[in-house]
N, C-alpha and C positions, 0 to 999 in steps of 0.2 A: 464366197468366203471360205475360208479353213480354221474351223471349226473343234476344238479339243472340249469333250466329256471327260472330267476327273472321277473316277465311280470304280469301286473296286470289283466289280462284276459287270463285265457287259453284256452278262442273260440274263443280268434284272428289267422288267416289263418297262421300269422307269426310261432306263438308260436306251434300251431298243430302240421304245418309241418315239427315243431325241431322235437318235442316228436315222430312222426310221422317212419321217418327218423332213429333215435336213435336207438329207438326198435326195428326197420327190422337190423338195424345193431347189435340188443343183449345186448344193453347197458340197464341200469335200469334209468331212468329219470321222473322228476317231476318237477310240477311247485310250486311255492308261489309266492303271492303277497310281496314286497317289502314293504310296509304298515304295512304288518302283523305279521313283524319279530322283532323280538327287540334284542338286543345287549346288552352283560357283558361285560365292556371296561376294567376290573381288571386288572392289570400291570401282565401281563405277564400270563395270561390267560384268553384272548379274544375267545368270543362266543357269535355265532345268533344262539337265538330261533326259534320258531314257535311253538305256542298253545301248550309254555311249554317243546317242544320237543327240544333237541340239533340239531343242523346242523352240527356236526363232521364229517361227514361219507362221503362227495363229495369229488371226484377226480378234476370234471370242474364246474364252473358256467359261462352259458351262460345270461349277464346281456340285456333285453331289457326292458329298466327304460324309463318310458313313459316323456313329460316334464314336465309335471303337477308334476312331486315328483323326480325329480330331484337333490335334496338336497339329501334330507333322501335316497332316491337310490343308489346313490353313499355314504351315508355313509354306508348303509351294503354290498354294494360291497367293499369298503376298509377295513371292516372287516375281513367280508374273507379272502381279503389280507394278512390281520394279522395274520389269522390263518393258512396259505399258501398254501388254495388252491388256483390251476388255474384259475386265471377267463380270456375271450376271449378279454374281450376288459376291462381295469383297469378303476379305478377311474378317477385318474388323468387324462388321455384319454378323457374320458365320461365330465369329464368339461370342459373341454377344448373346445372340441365339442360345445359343448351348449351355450360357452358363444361365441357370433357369435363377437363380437369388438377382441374379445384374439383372435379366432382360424383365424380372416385374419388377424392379428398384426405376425403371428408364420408363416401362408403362404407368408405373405411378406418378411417376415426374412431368407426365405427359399429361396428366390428368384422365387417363385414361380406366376402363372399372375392371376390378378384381374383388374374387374371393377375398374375404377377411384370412390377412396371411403372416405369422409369425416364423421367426428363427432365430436362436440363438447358438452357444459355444455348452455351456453348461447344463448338467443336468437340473443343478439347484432351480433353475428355470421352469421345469418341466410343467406345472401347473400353472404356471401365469403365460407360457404359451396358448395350453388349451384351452385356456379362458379367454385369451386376445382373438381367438376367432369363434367363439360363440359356445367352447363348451362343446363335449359331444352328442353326436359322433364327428369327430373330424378326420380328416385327410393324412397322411402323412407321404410325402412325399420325397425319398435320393432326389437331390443335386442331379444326378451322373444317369439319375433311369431314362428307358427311353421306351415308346412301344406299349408304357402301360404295365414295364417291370421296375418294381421299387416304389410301387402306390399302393400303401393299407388302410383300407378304411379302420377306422378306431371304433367299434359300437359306446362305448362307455368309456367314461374318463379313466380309471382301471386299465382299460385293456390299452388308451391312449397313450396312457406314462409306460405301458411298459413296451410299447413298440420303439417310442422313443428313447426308453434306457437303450433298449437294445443296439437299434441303429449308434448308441452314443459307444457300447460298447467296442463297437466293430470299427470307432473312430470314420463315419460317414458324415458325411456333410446331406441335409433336409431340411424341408419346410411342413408348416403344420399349416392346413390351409380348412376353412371353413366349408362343410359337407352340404351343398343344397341340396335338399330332398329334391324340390321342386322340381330340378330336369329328368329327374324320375328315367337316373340310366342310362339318360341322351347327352349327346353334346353335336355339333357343327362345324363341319369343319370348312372353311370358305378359304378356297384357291386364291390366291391374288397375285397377280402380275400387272408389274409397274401399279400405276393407280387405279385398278379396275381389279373386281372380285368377278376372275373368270367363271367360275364353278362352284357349286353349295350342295354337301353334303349331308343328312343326318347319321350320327351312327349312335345304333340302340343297343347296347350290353343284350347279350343273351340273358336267360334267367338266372338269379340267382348271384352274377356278376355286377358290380357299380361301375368298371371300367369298360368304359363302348371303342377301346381301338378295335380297329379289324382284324389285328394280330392277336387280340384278345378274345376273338369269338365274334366280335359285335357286327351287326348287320349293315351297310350303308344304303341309304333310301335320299332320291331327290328331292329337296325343300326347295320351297320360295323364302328368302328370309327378309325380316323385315327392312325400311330403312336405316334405321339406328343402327341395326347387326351389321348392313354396310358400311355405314360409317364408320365404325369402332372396327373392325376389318382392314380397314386401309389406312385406319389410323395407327395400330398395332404396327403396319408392316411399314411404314413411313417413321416411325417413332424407334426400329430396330434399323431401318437405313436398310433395308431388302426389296429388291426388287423384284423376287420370287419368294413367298413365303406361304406355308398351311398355316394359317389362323384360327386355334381351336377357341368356339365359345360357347358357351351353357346359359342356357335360359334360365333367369332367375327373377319370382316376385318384383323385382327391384329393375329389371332391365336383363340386358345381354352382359356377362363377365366373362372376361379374358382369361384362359387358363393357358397356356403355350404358343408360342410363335416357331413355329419350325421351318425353317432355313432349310432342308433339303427333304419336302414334301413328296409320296407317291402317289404315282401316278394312276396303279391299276384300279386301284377300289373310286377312285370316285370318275376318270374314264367310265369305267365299267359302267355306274350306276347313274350318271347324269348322260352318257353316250354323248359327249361334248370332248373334239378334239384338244384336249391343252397343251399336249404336246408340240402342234404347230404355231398356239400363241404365242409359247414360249422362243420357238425359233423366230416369228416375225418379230419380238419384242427385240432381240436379241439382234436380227439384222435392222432393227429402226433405230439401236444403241450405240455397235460395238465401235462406232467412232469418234462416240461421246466417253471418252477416257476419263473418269470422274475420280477426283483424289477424291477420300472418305476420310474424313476426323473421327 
């Protein structure tokens, strides 16, 4: 197979261990930056370049489009589309993901469980938000953050209105989402490719921190999780139409809840800590697909 990585770094651990992977398995693979490619939209002969060069010749494109480019990533992944190769995870997918107000608006539709989670346009608002999710301390969460930047805990209704004037002054887009104590600084992160949760994560906030990314300080430790948590895992990443997704969730009194679905999940922190190849799943997923050309609604 010939093989294209979208990833604007090919000395991120992520991207390596595709290319890595591939090539013990015999395939021919390469990376380009997303930035670097340009597109002929011609009615009825669509094509990405790169430095002039056609991109005809891919069987799969494995898309890991950083959120910084976002946009223009997913439009030459929908190119491709056009041109009909395989890609791992589509456009339409990849935005979905990202825009975080859609992707719980589509897990709620799913009947799938969340945080108690408001958002509105208005400040006049401001209080009957933080009462629709229980009052604080709650959450305040950017639309656009990623990684664990643009999330303030609110200790008090007080400090809750005024994170959200704030965000309101700087004309941002956020949700106010309900604060479970009860994960007490943990959340889960469970790998899933196609209909299987390859790998299962804990990560624990360092002290003193509520947000447990690894970007954040937070430690990652191997769990068992329960069946429910699988289920609600591969129902998240089936309900955003991804066939590779990090599915973050937090254990609550109540059950497992859904807090993010991430369309281009890393690889090193849970590698690392479960010592479970996903790198090569993802290639086998990938050669059991790329001939299954799948339009996406």
């Amino acid at each position: 197979m010939n093989i294209l990585v979208l990833s604007s770094n090919k000395s991120l651990y992520s991207t390596k261990r595709l290319v890595e992977e591939a090539k013990n398995k015999g395939h021919k693979i390469d990376v380009m930056k997303p930035t670097q490619c340009f597109m002929d939209v011609t009615t009825g002969e669509p094509m990405v370049y790169f430095k002039n060069k056609k991109l005809n010749n891919y069987d799969a494109i494995i898309p890991r489009i950083g959120a910084s480019i976002s946009s223009y990533g997913m439009a030459i992944v929908r190119q491709f589309e056009m041109m009909g190769v395989y890609c791992l995870n589509s456009s339409n997918a990849i935005g979905r993901s990202r825009d975080k107000l859609r992707s719980l608006q589509i897990l709620s539709q799913k009947g799938l469980p969340l945080p108690k989670t408001s958002f509105a346009n208005s400040t006049e608002q401001t209080s009957k938000l933080i009462e629709l999710v229980g009052g604080a301390p709650s959450v305040v969460k950017l639309l656009e953050g990623s990684q664990g930047r643009g999330v303030v805990l609110a200790e008090t209704p007080k400090a809750a209105e005024s994170v959200i004037d704030a965000f309101r002054e700087l004309h941002a887009n956020f949700l106010v989402q309900e604060f479970i104590k009860d994960a007490n600084g943990s959340d889960i992160r469970c790998f899933v490719v196609g209909d299987k949760v390859i790998a299962t994560m804990m990560r624990q906030a360092k002290e003193g921190e509520f947000r447990s990314n690894i970007h954040r300080g937070g430690v990652g430790m191997p769990i068992k999780i329960t069946p429910e948590e699988r289920k609600v895992a591969i129902g998240a990443a089936k309900a955003m139409k991804l066939n590779m997704a990090g599915v973050d969730i937090i254990r609550s009194g109540s059950g497992p809840k859904i807090l993010e679905v991430n369309s281009s999940p890393g690889l090193e922190g849970i590698e690392g800590c479960t010592e479970k190849n996903i790198a090569i799943k993802i290639i086998e997923y990938v050669e059991q697909n790329y001939q299954k050309v799948k339009k996406d609604n």
